[in-house]
N, C-alpha and C positions, 0 to 999 in steps of 0.2 A: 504494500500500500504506500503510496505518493503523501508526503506532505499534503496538507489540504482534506487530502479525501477523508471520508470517514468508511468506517466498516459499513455496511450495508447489513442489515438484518433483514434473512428472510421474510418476505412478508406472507400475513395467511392468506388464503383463497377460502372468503365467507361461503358458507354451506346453507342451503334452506334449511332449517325459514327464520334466518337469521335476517329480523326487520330490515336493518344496511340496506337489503338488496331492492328492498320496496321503493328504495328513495328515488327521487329524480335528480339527475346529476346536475350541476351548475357546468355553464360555458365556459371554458378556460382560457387565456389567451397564451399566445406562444413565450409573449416577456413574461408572465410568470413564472415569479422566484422558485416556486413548488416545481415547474416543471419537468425539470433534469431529473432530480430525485425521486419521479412519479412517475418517467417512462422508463428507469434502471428496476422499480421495482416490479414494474409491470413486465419486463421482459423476464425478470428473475422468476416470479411466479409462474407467467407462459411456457417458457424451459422447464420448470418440474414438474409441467403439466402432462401426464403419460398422452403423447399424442397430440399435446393440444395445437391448432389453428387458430386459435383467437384469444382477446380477453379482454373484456371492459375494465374500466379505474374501479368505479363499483365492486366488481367482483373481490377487491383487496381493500374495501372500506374506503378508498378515496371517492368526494365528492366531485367528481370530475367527470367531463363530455369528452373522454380517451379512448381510446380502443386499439389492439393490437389486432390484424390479421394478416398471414400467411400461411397459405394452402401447397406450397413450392413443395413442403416435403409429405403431405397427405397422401394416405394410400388410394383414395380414391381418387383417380385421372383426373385432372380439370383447368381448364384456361384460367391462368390469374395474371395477375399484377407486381405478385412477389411479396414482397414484407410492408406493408402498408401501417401506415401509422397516422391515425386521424384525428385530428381535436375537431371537435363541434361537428360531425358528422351530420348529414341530410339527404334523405333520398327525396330528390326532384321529379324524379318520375320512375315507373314499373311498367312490367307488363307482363300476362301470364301468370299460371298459377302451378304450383305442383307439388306435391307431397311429397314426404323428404324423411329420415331418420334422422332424430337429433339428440346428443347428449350434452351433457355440461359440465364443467369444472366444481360449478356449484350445487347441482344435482346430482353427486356422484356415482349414486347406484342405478338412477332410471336413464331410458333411452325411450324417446315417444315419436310418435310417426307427426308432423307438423306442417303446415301450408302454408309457403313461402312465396313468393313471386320469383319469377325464373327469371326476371331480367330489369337490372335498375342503374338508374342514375346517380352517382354519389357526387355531391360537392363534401368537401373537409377543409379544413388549413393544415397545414403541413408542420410541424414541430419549429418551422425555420420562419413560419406564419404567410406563409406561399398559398394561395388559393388553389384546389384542383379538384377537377371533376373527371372521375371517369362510369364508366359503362362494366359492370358485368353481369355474369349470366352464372346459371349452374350453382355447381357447389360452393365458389366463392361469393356470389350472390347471396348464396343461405346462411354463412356465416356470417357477415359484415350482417346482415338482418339480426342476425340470434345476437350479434355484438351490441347492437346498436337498441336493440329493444333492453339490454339491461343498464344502458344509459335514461331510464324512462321507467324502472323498477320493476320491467317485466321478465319474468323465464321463461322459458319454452314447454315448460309446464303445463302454463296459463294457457298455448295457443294447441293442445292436444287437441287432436278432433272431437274424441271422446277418450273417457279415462280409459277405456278397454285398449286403448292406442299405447299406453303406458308400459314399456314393458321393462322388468329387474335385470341390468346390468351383468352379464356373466363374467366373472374375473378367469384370466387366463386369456 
């Protein structure tokens, strides 16, 4: 460790139905003193995530409109963007619809089948506070959704078709 820097402590990844996650997150801007500190721990938490593609500020108790996704090394094949990192995220437009399997860092043991839009438009600011919007479809589509809905207190839970869609997580 560098002069300056401090140790970083693990951060948790809150679990239903740990309130936290109900919250709505506030917009962040990129001068934000907090912010370096918030996107190291949010990558820290993403990396010990078995598998994981994404991950809201939420998810680790920050009050923040963050979101990590990258699908680059997912087993499931899919067009993306690579490692995206969005403050104040907003889908401008969609289109389509299609049912999806979905898990979560914070729902650890369920996996629920979920209806997403298969193809949208995201504006964000960019950490460096860069405006950009892009287009995608498919599986990275679904995450940036399932990311972005727990910037707004929702999980993917809440958007099951029906509970019978719910199903227990097999470890291994």
């Amino acid at each position: 460790m560098t002069a300056g820097q401090q140790a970083l402590e693990a951060p948790v990844i809150l679990t239903y139905p740990d309130a936290r996650l109900r919250r709505v997150a506030r917009a962040v801007a990129p001068d934000d003193a907090s912010l370096p500190l918030a996107l190291r721990q949010l990558e820290q938490a993403m990396g010990a995530g078995p598998g994981a593609v994404g991950i809201a500020a939420p998810q680790i108790g920050l009050d923040q409109r963050i979101i990590i996704v990258d699908c680059s090394a997912a087993r499931r094949p899919c067009r993306h963007h690579g490692r995206l990192v969005m403050l104040n995220p907003v889908i401008e437009d969609r289109h389509g619809r299609v049912l999806g399997r979905e898990g979560c860092l914070s729902v650890p043991d369920w996996v629920g089948m979920v209806p997403r839009s298969q193809w949208i438009r995201v504006s964000f600011l960019s950490p460096e506070g860069e405006t950009r919007r892009i287009e995608s479809s498919g599986f990275e589509a679904r995450v940036i959704q399932h990311e972005m809905d727990h910037l707004d207190g929702i999980l993917f839970i809440d958007r099951v078709v029906s509970v019978r869609d719910l199903v227990r997580r097999t470890k291994g």
